[in-house]
N, C-alpha and C positions, 0 to 999 in steps of 0.2 A: 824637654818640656818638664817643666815643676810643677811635682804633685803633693799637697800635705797629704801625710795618713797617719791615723793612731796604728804606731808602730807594732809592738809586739806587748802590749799591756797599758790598759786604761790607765788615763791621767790627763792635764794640760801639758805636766811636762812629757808627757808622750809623743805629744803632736811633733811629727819630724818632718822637712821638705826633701824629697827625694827626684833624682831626674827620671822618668817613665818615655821612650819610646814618642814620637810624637805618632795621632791618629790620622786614620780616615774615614771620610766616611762610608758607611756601606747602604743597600738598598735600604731607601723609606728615613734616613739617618740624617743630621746634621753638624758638620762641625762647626762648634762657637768657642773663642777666642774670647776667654771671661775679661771682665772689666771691673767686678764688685759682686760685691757680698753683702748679705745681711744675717745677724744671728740670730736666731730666737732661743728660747729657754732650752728648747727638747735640745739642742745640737748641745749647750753644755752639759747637761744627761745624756746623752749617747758619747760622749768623747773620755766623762767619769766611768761612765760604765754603769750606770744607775738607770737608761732606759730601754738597755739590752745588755744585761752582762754575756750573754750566749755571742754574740755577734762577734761575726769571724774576723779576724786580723791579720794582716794589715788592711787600713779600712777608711778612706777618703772623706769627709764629716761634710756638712752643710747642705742644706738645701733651697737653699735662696739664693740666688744670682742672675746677674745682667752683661751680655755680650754682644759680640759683632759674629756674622755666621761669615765664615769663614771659605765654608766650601760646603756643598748639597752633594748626597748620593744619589744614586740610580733611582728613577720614577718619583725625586720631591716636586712636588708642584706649590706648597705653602709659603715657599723662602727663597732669597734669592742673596747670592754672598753679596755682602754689606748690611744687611737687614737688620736694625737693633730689635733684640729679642730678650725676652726674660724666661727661665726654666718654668714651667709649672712644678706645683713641689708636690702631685702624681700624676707621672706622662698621661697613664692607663686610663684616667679617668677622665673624658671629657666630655660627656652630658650625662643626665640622670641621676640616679640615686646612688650610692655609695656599695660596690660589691667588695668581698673577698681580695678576688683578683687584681680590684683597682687599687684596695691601699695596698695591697706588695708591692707596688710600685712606688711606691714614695720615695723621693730620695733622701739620703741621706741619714738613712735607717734598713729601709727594705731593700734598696739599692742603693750602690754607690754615690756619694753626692757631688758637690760641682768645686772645690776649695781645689782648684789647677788653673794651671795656665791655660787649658784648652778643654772640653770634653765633645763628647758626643751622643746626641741625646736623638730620639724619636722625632721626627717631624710634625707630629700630634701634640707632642710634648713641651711647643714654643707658644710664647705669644707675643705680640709686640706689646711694644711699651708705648704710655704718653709720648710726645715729642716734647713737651714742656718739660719734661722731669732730667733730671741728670741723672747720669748713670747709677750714684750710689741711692739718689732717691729713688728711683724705678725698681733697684734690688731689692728694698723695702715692703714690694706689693706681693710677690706671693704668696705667703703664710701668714702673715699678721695682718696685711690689711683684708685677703680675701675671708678670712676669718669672721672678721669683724662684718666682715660685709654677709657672708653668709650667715651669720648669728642674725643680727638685726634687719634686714633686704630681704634674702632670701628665704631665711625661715621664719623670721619674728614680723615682715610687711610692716614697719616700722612706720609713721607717720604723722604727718603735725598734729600739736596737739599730745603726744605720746610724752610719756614721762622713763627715762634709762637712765640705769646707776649704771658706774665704771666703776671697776676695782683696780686701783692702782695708776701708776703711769708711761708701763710702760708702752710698746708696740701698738699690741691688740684697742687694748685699753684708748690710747689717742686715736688710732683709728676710728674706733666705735663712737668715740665723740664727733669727727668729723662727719660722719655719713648721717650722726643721729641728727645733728644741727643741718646738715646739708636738706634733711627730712622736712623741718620743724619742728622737732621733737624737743624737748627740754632736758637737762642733762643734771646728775647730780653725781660728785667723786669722789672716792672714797682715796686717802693716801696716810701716810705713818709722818706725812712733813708736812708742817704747812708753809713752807716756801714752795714746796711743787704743787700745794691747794693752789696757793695764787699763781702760778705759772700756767698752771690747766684752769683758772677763770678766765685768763687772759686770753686764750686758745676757745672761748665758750661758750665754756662748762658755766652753771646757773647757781650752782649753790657746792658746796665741799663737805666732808665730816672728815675728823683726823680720827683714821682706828687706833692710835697708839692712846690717846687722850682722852680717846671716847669708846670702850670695848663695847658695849650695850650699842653699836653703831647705828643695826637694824632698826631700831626705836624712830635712831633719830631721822634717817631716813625718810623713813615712814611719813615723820610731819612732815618733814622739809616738802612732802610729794603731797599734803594736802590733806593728809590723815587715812587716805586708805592705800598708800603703798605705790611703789612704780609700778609700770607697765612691763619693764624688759630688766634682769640686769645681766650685764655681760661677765661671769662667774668666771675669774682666772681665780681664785682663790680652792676652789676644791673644795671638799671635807672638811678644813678647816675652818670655812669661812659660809659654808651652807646654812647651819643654823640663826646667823644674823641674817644673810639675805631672803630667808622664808620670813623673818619679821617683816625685812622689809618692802616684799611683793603682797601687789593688791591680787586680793580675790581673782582668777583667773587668769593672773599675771604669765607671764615666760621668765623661765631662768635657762639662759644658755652656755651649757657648761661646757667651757674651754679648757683651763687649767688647772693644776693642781701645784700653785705655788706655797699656799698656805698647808702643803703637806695633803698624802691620800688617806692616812690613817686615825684622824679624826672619828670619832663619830658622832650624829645626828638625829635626831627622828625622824621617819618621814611622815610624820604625821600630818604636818601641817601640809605637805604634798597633797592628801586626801582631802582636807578639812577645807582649805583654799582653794582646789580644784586649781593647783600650779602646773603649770607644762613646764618637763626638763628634757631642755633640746642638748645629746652631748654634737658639738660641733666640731667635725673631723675637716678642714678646710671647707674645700669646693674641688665642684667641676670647673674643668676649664672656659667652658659656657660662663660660667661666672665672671669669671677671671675677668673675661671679655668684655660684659657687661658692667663689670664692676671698673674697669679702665676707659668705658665710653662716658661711665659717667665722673671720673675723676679731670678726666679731659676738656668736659665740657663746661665743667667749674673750674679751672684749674685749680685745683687742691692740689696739694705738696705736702707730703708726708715730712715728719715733726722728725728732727735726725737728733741724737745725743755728741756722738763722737766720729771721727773717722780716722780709722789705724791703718796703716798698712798691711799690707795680708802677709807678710814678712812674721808680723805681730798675731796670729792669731790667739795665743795662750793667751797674752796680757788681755785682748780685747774680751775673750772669754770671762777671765779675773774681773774685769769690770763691770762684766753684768750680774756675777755671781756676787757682787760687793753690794745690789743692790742700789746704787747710787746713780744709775742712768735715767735719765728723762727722753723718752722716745727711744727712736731708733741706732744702735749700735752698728756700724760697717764698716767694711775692707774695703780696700783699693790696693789694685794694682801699681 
């Protein structure tokens, strides 16, 4: 059975495939027989070594994947071999509020993640997937779209009528357009191209600002939204990108802070946090409850996650290189 691990020292060229022992599973356990993968940002920070340099080695990367179960241990009652499943990306955590103990569970940082030919994961720890999606689209849903979903759904009650800026294009960001418009919300996005402005009008989105072109962005925002600001925005930028989007949130608004792409060591005021009376939601996924909720209702629109490329999971360094190039629109994924 082939397993990737960052070997014995961070890097992309780290990432080695080595044979491991095939598994079983044991009580309460499932064995899945991967299919696909999806990256997100953090997996290329944890594989440079930039979102745990401490993290022990040799050391499996990823935490988004989609499989067939293969075979159930003693007392599963959730699963049955054949079952398409996707990993939640923290087994531990499947209703309520976010503890301690539940994000040690995350994979592919706190625990080993899913980049094999096979693993074995918690029975609590699956869910199924759409039946409309394909395998590499379905591997797209745990972290990027439940994000998105819990930002704007789950914490932001998102709703027509509602005004949400995106920052960027990737993942999170296309997600958060889909659910927003799935809402009735109106959409405004912020990107550094304007060939992916109009790739994401096309997908939507109601109006675009190019931050390369226009750094004072918040401003413009602001009018685009009717002169007193959005409702939501979905904050992948971080520190760096804080003080335009307090321009561009109305009075009372939410900012849901997801990433830190535009860099953590910015700084800002928080002034206008006080002055505008802004809520900042930071958004660490979901519960698996979500999860669920959040794939009843992709299912019921059938929505399909916005895919960029797909590598062979042979390929994972390059496919990493590609998001760190910045040049991806949507979703990056492996296959088998």
């Amino acid at each position: 059975m082939k397993a990737c691990v960052i070997q014995e020292r961070f890097g992309l060229d780290a990432l080695t495939w080595v044979e491991r022992p095939e598994s079983s599973p044991g009580p309460g356990t499932v064995l899945v027989q991967m299919r696909a993968w999806s990256l997100n940002y953090r997996d290329l920070l944890v594989v440079k070594g930039q979102y745990n340099p401490k993290l022990k080695l040799p050391f499996t990367p990823l935490s988004d994947g989609v499989g067939q179960v293969l075979a159930v241990g003693p007392g599963v009652t959730r699963w049955q071999v054949g079952d398409r499943v996707a990993a939640h990306f923290a087994p531990g955590w499947v209703d309520g509020e976010l503890t301690a103990a539940a994000a040690r569970t995350a994979l592919g940082e706190g625990q080993p993640g899913l980049l094999a030919e096979q693993v074995v994961l918690p029975e609590a720890g699956l869910v199924a997937v759409p039946s409309h999606l394909s395998d590499a689209e379905a591997a797209t849903l745990p972290c990027a779209a439940l994000t998105a979903w819990s930002a704007l759904v789950r914490h932001g009650q998102v709703k027509a009528g509602d005004q949400v800026l995106i920052q960027g294009t990737g993942g999170v960001a296309l997600f958060a357009l889909q659910f927003a418009k799935l809402h009735g919300a109106r959409v405004i996005a912020t990107s550094s191209s304007d060939e992916k402005l109009d790739r994401v009008r096309k997908l939507g989105a109601d109006a675009g600002v190019n931050y390369k072109t226009t750094p004072d962005w918040g401003d413009v925002v602001r009018k685009l939204a009717g002169g007193e600001g959005v409702d939501h925005i979905v904050e992948v930028g971080g520190a760096g990108t804080m003080a335009q989007s307090l321009r561009a949130i109305r009075f009372n608004g939410s900012i849901h802070l997801i990433g830190i792409l535009a860099g953590a060591a910015a700084q800002f005021s928080p002034l206008p946090v006080l002055m505008k009376n802004v809520r900042v939601q930071g958004i660490f996924v979901g519960p698996r409850s979500a999860f669920e909720q959040m794939n009843r209702a992709i299912a019921d629109h059938r929505l399909r996650p916005v895919l960029d490329r797909s590598f062979p999971a042979l390929e994972v360094a390059a496919a990493l290189a590609h998001m760190e190039s910045g040049q991806h629109f949507g979703k990056i994924v492996l296959q088998w």
